[in-house]
C-alpha positions in Angstrom: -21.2 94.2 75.9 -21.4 91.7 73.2 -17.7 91.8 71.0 -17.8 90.4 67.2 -15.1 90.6 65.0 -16.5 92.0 61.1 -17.8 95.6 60.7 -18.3 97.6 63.2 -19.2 101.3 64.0 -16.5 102.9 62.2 -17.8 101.3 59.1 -16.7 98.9 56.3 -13.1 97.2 56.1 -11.0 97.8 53.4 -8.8 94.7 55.0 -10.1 92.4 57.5 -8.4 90.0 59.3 -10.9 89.5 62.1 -13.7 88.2 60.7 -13.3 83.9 60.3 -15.8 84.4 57.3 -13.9 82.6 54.0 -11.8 84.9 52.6 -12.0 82.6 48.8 -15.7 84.0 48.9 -18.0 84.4 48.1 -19.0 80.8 47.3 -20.1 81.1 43.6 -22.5 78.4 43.2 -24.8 79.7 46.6 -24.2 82.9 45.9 -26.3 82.5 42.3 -28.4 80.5 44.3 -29.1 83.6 46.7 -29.9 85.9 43.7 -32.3 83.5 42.8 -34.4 82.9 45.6 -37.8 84.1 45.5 -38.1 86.7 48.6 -41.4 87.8 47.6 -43.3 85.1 49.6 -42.9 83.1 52.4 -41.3 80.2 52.7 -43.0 76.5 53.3 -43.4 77.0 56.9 -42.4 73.2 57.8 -39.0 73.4 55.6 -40.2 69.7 54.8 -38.4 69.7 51.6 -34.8 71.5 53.3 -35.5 69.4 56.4 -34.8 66.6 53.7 -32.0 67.8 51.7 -30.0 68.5 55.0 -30.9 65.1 56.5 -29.9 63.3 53.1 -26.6 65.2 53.1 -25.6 64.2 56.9 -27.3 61.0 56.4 -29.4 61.2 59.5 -33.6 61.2 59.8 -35.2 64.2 59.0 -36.8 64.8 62.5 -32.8 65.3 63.6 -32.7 68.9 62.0 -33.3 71.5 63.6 -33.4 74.5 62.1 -32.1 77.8 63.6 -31.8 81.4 62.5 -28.1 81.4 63.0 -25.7 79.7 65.1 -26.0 82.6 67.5 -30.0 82.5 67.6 -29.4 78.3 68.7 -27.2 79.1 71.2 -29.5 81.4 73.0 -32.6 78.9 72.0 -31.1 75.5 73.2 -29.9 77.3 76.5 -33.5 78.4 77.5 -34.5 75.0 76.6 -31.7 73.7 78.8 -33.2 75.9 81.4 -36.8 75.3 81.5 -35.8 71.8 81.4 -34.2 72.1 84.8 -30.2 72.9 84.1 -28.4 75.3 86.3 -25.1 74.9 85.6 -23.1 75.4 82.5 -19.4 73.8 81.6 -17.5 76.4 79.4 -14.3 76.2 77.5 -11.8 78.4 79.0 -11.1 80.2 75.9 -14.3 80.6 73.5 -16.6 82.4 71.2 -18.7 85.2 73.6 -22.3 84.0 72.9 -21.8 80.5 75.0 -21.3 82.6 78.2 -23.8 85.5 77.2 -26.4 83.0 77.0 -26.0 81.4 79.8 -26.1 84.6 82.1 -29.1 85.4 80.5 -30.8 82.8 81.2 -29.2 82.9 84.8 -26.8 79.7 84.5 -24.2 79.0 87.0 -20.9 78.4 85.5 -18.8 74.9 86.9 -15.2 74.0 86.5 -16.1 70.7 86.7 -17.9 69.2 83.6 -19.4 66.0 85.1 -21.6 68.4 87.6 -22.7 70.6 84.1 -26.3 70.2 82.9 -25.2 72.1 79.7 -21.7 71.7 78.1 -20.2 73.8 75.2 -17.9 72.4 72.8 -16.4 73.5 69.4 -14.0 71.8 67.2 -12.2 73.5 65.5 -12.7 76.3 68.2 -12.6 79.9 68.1 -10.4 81.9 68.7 -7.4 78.8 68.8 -8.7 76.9 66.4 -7.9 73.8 67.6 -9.9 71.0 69.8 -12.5 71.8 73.3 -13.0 68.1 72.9 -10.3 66.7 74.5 -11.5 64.4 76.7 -10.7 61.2 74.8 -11.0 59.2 78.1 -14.5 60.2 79.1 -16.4 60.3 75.7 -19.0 57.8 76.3 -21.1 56.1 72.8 -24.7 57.5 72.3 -26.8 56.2 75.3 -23.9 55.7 78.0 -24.4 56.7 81.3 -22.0 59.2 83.0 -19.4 61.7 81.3 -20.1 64.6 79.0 -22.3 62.7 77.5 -24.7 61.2 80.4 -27.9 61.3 80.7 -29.9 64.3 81.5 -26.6 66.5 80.0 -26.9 67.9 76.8 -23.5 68.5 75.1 -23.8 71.1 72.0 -20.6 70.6 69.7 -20.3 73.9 67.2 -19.4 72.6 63.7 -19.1 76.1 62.5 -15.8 75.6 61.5 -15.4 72.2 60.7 -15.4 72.8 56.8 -12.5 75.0 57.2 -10.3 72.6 58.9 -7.0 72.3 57.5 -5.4 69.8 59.1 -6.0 67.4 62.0 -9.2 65.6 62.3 -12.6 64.7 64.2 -12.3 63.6 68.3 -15.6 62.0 68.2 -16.4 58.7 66.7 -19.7 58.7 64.7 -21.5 57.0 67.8 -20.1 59.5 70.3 -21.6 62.8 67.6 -25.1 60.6 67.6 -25.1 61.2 71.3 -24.9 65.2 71.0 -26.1 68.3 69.9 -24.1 68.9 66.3 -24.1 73.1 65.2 -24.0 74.0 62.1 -23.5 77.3 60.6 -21.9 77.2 56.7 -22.2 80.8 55.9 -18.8 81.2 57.2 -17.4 78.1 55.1 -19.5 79.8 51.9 -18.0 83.6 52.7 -21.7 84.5 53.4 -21.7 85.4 56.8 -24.0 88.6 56.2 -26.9 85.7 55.2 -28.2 84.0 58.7 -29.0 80.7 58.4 -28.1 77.7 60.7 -29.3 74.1 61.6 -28.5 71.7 64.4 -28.7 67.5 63.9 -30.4 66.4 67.3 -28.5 63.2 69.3 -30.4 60.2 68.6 -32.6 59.9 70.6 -33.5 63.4 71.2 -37.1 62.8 69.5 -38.9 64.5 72.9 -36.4 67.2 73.0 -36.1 68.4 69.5 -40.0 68.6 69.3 -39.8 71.7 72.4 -36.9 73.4 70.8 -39.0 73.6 67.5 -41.9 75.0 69.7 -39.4 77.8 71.2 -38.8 78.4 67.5 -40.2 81.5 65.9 -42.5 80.9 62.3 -39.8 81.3 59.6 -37.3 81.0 61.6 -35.7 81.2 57.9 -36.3 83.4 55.1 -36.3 82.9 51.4 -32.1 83.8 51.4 -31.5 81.1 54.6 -33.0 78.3 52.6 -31.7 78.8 49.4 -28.0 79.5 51.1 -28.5 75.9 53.1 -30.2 74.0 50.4 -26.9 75.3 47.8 -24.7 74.5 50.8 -25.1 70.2 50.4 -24.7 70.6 46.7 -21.8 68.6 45.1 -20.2 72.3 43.1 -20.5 73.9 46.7 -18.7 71.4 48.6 -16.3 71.1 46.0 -15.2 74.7 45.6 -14.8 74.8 49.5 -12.5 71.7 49.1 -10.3 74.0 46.8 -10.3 77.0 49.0 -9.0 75.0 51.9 -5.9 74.4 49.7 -5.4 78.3 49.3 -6.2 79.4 52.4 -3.6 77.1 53.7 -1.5 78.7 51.4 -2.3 82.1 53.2 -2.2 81.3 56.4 1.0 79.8 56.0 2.3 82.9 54.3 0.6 85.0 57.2 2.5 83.3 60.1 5.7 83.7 58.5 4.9 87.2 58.0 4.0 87.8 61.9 6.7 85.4 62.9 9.6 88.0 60.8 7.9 91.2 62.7 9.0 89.1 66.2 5.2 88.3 66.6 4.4 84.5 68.3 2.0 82.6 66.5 0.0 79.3 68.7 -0.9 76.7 66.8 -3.8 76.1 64.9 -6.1 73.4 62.9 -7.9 75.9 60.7 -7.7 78.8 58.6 -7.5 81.8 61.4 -4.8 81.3 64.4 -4.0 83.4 67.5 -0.9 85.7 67.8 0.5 87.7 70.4 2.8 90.9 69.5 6.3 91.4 70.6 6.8 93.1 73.9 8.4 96.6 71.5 4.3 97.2 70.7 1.5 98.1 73.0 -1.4 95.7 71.6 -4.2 98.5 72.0 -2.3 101.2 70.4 -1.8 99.0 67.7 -5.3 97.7 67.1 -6.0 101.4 67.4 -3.6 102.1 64.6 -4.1 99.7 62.5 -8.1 100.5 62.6 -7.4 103.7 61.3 -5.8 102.3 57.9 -9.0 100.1 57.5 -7.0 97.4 59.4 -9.2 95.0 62.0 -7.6 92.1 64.0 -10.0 90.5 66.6 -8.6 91.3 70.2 -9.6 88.2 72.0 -9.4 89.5 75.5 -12.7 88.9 75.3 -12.7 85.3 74.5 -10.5 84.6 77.4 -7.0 85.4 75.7 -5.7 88.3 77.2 -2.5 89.9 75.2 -3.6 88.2 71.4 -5.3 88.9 68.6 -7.2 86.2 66.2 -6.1 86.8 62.4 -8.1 84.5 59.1 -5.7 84.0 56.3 -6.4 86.7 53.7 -5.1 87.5 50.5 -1.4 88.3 49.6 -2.2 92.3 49.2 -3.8 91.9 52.5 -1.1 91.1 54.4 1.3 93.1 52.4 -1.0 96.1 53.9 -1.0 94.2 57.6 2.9 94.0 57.3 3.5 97.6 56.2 1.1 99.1 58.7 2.9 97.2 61.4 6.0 98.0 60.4 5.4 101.6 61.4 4.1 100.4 64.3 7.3 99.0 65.5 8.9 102.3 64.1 6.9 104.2 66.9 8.6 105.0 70.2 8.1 101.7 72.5 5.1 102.0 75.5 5.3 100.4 78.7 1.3 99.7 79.8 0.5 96.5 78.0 -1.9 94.3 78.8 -0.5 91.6 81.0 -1.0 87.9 79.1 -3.2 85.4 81.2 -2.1 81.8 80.1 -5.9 79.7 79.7 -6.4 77.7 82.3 -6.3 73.7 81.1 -8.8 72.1 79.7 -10.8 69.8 82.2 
């Protein structure tokens, strides 16, 4: 069963804390952009002209983007490449988004502790749910066209970017040769506070000509509608990147405010580089109960039991009334009678 944090079956949020979609959004200048866009025809069905706009922005050829229907849709894509290309085993970080995994047993991959015997490797910096580095293997990053390590040839390393613009502090692992010898995933609806429009694009390694030409042929036509082009194109524009460079400052703001919050309530907070962090309750509350409870008062936290993190939940910063409504509600929480069951906490394992 697939586990997302955002809306679910008991309908919409009044306050939610586990979705990592920016809570300054919506992005203003894409979202006029998105009421804008012409939905009543099809879309150039080479994106020659979006293909450009994203290669000018990262400065890289155009042939190096690829598009994708969403971050999601690449993952599954790039793994069936991987596949019918020969790869049978996949590295995973220990404690990561759902889909790497889900993916890879689809498409029956073996998972390996060891990353130098991987055919496929995942990576994502800033990761979810920490939020802090998978690459962390300063030692074995080899420059673009080296021979052994993450990066040798005949592996194919995909880095997800998703949460790069939302970085708050810290800064890139990979030198600008090392990211020219991977698989870079991008996914700005999440930076823009769009994450109901799917649109995604990857930038191929550099010499991936061969291999970016098959992924386009697993691609569907319009792989993109009218709304994924206009949100991508408004995405490189200079008002976009600019208003996102002003909500990082706030949400720092409100994650700052949010840990203290948690940390007063006898909550532990882990460390984090972007705008959402993991948390695990004090021992006085029973961390299903109090998902439960909180869900009830239109309250979500993302339980990431599923992402490998028993006993936490991931929070974004949100507002100030937000967390005013997070504090009260778990407030009577701790005023409830104490229960025994909890879930046990399973440290990650380290990082290879």
């Amino acid at each position: 069963m697939r586990i997302h944090g955002g809306s679910d079956a008991l309908g919409p949020l009044r306050y939610d804390f586990s979705s990592n979609s920016n809570a300054c959004g919506p992005c203003p200048a894409v979202l006029q952009a998105l009421r804008e866009a012409d939905a009543s025809r099809y879309p150039e069905p080479g994106y020659a002209e979006l293909r450009a706009v994203l290669a000018q922005f990262h400065a890289v050829a155009p042939w190096r983007i690829v598009l994708a229907g969403s971050a999601s849709e690449f993952i599954f894509r790039v793994t069936a490449w991987a596949r019918r290309n020969g790869a049978t085993r996949v590295w995973l970080p220990c404690v990561a988004y759902g889909d790497y995994a889900h993916a890879a047993s689809a498409w029956q991959l073996q998972a390996s502790a060891d990353i130098d015997s991987a055919d496929l490797v995942w990576a994502c910096e800033p990761s979810s749910p920490l939020g802090q580095a998978h690459t962390v293997w300063p030692g074995r990053w080899p420059a673009a066209g080296a021979g052994s390590g993450p990066c040798a040839a005949g592996r194919q390393l995909v880095l997800d970017c998703a949460y790069v613009p939302l970085r708050l502090r810290g800064a890139a692992s990979l030198r600008a040769e090392q990211l020219d010898a991977v698989w870079r995933l991008w996914s700005p609806n999440k930076a823009l506070g769009l994450t109901g429009v799917r649109a995604a694009y990857a930038i191929a390694p550099l010499h991936a000509v061969q291999a970016t030409a098959q992924l386009e042929a697993l691609a569907p036509s319009w792989v993109l509608g009218a709304h994924g082009v206009a949100l991508l194109q408004a995405w490189t524009h200079g008002a976009t990147q600019d208003w996102i460079q002003r909500s990082r400052r706030t949400l720092a703001r409100w994650r700052a405010a949010l840990q203290a919050r948690l940390t007063a309530l006898g909550w532990s907070c882990l460390p984090s580089d972007s705008h959402f962090f993991c948390a695990r309750p004090p021992a006085a509350l029973d961390l299903a109960g109090t998902l439960a409870h909180l869900r009830q008062q239109g309250i979500k936290l993302r339980d990431t039991s599923s992402m490998g993190l028993n006993g936490h939940v991931r929070l974004s910063a949100q507002p100030p009334a937000y967390q005013r409504a997070l504090q009260r509600a778990l407030e009577q929480s701790l005023e409830q009678p104490p229960v025994k069951s909890r879930v046990p906490f399973v440290p990650p394992a380290p990082a290879p």
